[in-house]
C-alpha positions as CSV (number, residue, x, y, z in Angstrom):
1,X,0.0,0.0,0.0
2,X,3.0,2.5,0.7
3,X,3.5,2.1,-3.3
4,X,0.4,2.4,-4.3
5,X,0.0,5.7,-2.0
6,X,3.5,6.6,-3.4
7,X,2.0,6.5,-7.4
8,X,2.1,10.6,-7.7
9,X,4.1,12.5,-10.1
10,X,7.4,14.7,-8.4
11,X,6.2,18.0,-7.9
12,X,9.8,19.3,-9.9
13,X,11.2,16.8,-12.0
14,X,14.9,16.7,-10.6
15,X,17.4,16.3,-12.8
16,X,21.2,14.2,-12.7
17,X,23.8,16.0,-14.2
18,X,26.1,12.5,-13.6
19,X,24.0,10.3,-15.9
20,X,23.9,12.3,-19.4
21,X,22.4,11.1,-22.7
22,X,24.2,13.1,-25.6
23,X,25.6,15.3,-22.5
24,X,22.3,16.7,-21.6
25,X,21.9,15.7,-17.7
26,X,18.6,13.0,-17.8
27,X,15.9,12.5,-15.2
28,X,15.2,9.2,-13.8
29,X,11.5,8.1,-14.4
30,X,9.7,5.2,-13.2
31,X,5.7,6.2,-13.4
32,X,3.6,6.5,-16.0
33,X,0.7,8.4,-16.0
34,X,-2.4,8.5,-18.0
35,X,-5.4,11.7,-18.3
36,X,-8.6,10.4,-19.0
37,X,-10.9,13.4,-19.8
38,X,-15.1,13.4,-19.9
39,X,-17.2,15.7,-18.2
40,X,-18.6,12.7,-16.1
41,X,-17.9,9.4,-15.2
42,X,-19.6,6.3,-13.9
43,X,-18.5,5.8,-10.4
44,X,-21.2,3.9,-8.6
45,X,-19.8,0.7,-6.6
46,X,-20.3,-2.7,-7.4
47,X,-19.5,-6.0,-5.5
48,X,-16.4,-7.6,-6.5
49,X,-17.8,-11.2,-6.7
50,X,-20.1,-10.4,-9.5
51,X,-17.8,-8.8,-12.0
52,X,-14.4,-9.0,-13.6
53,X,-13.2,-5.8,-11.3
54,X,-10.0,-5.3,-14.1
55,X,-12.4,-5.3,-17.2
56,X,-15.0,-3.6,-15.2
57,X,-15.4,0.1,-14.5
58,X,-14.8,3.5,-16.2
59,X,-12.3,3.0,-17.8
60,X,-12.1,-0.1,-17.1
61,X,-8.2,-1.0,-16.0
62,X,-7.8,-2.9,-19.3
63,X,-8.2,-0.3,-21.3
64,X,-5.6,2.1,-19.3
65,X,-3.3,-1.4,-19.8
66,X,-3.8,-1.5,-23.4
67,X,-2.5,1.9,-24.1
68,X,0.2,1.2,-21.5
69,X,1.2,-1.6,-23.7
70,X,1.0,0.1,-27.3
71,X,3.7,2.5,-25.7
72,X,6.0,0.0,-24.1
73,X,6.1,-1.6,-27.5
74,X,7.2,0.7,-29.4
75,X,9.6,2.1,-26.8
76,X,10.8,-1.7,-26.7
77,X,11.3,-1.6,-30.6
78,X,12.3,1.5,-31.1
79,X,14.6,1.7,-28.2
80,X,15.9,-1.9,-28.3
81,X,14.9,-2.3,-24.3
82,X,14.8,-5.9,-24.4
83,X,13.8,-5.5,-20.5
84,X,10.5,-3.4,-21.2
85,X,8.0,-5.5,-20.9
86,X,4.4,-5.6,-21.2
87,X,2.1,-5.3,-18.2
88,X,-1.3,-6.7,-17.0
89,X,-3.9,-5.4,-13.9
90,X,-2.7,-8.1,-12.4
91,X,1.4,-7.6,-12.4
92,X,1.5,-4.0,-11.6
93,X,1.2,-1.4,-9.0
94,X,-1.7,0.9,-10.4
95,X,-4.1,3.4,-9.1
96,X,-7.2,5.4,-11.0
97,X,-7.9,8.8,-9.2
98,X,-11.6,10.4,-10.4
99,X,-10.3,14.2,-9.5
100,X,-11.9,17.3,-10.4
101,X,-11.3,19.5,-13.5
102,X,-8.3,21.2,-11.8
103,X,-7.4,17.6,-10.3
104,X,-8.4,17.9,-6.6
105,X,-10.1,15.6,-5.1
106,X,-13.7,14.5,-5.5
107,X,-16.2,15.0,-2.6
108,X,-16.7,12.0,-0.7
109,X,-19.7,9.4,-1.1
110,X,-20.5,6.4,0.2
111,X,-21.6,4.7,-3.2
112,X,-19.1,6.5,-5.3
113,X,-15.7,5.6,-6.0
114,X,-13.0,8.2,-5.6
115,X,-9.8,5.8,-6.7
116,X,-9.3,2.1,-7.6
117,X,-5.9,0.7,-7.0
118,X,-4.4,-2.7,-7.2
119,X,-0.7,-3.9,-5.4
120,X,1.2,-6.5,-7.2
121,X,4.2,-8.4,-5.8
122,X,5.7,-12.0,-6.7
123,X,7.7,-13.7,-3.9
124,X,10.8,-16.0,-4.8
125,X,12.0,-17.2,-1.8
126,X,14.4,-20.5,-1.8
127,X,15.2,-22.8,1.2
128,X,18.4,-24.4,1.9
129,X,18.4,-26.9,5.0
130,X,20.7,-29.4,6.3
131,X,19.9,-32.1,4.0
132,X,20.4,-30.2,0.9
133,X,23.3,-28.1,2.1
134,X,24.8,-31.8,2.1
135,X,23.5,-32.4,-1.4
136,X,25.3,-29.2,-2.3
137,X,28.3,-30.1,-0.6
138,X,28.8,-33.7,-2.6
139,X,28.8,-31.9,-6.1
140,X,32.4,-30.9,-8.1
141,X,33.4,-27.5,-7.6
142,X,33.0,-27.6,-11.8
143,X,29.5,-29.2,-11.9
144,X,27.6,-28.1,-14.8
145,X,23.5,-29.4,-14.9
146,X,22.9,-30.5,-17.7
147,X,21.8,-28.3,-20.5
148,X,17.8,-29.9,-20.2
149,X,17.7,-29.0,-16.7
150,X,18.8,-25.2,-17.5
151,X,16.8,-24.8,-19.9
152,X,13.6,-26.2,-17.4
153,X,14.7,-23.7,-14.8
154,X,15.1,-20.6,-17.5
155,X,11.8,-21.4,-18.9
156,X,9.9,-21.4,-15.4
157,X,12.1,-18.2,-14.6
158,X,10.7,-16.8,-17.7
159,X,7.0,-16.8,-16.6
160,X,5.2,-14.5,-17.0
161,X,6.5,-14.5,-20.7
162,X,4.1,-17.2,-22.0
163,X,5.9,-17.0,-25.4
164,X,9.1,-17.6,-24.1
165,X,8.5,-20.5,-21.5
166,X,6.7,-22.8,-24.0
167,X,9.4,-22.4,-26.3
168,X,12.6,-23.1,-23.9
169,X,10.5,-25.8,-22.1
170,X,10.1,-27.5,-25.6
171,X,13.3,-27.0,-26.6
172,X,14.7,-28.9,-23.4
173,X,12.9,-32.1,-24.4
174,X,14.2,-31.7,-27.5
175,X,17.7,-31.7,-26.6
176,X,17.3,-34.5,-23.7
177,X,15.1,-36.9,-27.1
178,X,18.4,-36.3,-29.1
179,X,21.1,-37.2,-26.1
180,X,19.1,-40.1,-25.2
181,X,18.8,-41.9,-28.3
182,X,22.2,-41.1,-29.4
183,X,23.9,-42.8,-26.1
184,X,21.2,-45.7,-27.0
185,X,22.6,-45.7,-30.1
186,X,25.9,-45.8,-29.1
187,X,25.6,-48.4,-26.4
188,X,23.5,-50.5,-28.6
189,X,27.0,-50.7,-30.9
190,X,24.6,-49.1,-33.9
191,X,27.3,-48.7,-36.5
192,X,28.8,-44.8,-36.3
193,X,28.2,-44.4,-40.0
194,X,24.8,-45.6,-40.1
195,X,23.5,-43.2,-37.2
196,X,25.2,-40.4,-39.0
197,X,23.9,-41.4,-41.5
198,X,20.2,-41.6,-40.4
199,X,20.7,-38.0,-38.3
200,X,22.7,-35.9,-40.6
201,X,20.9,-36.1,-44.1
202,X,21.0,-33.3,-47.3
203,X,17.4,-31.6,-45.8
204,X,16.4,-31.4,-41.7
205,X,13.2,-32.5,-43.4
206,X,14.7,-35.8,-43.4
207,X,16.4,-36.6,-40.6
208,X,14.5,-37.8,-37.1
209,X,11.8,-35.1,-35.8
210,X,11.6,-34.6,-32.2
211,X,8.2,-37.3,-32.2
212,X,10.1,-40.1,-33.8
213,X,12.9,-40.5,-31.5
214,X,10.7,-40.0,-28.2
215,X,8.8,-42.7,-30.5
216,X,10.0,-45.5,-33.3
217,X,14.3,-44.6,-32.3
218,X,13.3,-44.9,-27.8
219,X,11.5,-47.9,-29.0
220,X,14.1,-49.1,-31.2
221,X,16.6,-48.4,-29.2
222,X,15.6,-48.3,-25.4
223,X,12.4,-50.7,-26.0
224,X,10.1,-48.1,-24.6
225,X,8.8,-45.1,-26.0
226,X,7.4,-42.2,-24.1
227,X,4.0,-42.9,-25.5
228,X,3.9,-45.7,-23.0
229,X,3.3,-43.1,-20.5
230,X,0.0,-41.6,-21.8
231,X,0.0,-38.1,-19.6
232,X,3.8,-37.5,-20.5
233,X,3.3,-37.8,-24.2
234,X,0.1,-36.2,-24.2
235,X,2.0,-33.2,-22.7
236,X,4.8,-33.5,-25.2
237,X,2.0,-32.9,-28.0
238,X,0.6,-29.9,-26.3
239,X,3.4,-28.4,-25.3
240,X,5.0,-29.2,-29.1
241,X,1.8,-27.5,-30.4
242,X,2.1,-24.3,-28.1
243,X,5.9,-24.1,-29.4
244,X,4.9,-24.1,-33.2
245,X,2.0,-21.6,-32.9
246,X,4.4,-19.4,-30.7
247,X,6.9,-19.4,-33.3
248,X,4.8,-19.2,-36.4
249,X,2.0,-17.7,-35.6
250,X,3.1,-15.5,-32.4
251,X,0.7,-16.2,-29.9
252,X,1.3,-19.7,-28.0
253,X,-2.2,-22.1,-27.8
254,X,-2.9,-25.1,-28.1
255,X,-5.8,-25.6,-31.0
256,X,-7.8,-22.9,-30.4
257,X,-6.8,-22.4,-26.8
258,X,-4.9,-19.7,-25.4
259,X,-2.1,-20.7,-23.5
260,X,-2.4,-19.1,-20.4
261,X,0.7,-18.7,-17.3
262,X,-1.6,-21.2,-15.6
263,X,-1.5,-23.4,-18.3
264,X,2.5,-22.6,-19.5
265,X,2.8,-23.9,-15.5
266,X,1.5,-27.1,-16.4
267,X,3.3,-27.6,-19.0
268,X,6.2,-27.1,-17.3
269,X,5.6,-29.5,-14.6
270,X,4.5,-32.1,-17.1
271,X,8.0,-31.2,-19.0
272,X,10.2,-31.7,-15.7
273,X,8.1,-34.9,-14.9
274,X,8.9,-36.6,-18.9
275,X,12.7,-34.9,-18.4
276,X,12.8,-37.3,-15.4
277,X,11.4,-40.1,-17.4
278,X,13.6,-40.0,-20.3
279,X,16.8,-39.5,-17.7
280,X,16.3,-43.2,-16.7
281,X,18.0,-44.2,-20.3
282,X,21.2,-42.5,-19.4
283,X,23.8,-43.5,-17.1
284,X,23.6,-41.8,-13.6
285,X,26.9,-39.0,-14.3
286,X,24.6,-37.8,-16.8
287,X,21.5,-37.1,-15.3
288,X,20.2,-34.0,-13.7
289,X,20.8,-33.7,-9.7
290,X,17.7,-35.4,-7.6
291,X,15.5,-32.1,-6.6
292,X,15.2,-31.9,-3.0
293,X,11.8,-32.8,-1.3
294,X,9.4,-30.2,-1.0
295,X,9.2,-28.3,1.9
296,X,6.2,-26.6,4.1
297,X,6.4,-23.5,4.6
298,X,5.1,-21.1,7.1
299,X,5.2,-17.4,7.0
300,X,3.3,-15.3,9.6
301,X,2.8,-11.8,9.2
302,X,0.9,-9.3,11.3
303,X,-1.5,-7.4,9.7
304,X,-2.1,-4.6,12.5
């Protein structure tokens, strides 16, 4: 609440003669504020439980959101900010005074609203006890996880980028499918020439998609294929679907679905979860590190 409270523009902007851009002193900014302008708006109170409270309203937060957006866009473009991103009611701190002409404040009323605010945060907290400080302690001072497990972890990180997640979280099954089939391969004495043969053809169109060797190659191969396990190749499908209409289309779903972070979670899980699966083919020095069990936690806070 001290943010939200704190959303007001600097009475005299305040400029830093040590940060300069073309040597003209800058001024560090960090709000952005929108005037909407009618000669009256609806204010009357609703209940919260009936309506979507960030579509709801005049204006409704979503349309404050979506001209926020259109200008961190083209900032993002123009400015080549990779770090600009886009926001939603729901991952910001925003507040919506109703103010007078000469912007002081409305009278008071019990069935009017005179401001509408919301407080975001997102808590990463991470817990190191005895058991996995000893976990810790076992590893080479060199370990490296392997490049799956990274690109699990980056791709949860990631969230809320929906595009993003779906797309690293495919690729790391795609890179454990191709280690596990070529150290089946390998162990299975298949003739060097041969398998180069079969991976490394004049056109990617021919050479093993990401389906065949979690299919016919594991099968082959291993004598399993993920398929056996229904959920996990069910989730391999959807998340491979997500990926391609993220990439070629620029909006992840799945059919006609939306992907949602809710749903990008999921798949995540369901990624880690055929990760683990598929690790079982590969010799223990190659695997990713056991995670540690989950823990309860409890975190009291007063609220008065």
């Amino acid at each position: 609440m001290k943010v939200v409270d704190a959303l007001v523009p600097r009475q005299a902007p305040v400029s830093d003669p040590l940060v300069t851009i073309e040597g003209v002193p800058t001024i560090e900014s960090n709000l952005l504020q929108i005037d909407f302008l009618r000669p009256e708006f609806d204010r009357a109170k609703w209940d919260d439980s009936t309506v979507d409270a960030d579509a709801y309203g005049d204006p409704p937060p979503t349309v404050a959101f979506r001209l926020v957006n259109g200008l961190l866009r083209k900032i993002r473009s123009i400015n080549r900010s990779s770090f600009v991103r886009e926001l939603a009611p729901k991952d910001a701190f925003w507040r919506l005074n109703y103010v007078n002409d000469d912007e002081s404040e409305l009278a008071e009323s019990p069935n009017l609203f005179r401001k509408r605010f919301s407080a975001y945060f997102r808590e990463h907290l991470a817990a190191i006890e005895t058991t996995m400080w000893n976990t810790v302690a076992t590893l080479p001072a060199e370990y490296q996880p392997p490049l799956w497990d990274k690109l699990l972890l980056d791709a949860e990180a990631a969230l809320p980028d929906i595009g993003a997640t779906v797309v690293l979280a495919a690729t790391a099954l795609e890179t454990i499918a191709k280690a596990v089939v070529d150290y089946l391969a390998r162990s299975n004495a298949v003739p060097p020439e041969l398998w180069t043969w079969i991976n490394e053809r004049d056109h990617f169109m021919k050479e093993p998609s990401v389906e065949e060797r979690l299919d016919s190659l594991l099968t082959i191969l291993g004598g399993q294929s993920l398929k056996t396990q229904p959920h996990l190749w069910e989730a391999f499908k959807n998340l491979k679907k997500a990926r391609n209409s993220c990439v070629h289309e620029g909006k992840p779903a799945i059919g006609d679905k939306l992907v949602t972070e809710e749903i990008a979670s999921q798949l995540i899980d369901k990624a880690i979860e055929g990760v683990r699966w598929l690790e079982r083919f590969l010799p223990p020095e190659r695997r990713s590190v056991p995670p540690a069990a989950p823990l309860r936690w409890n975190i009291q806070r007063p609220v008065a």
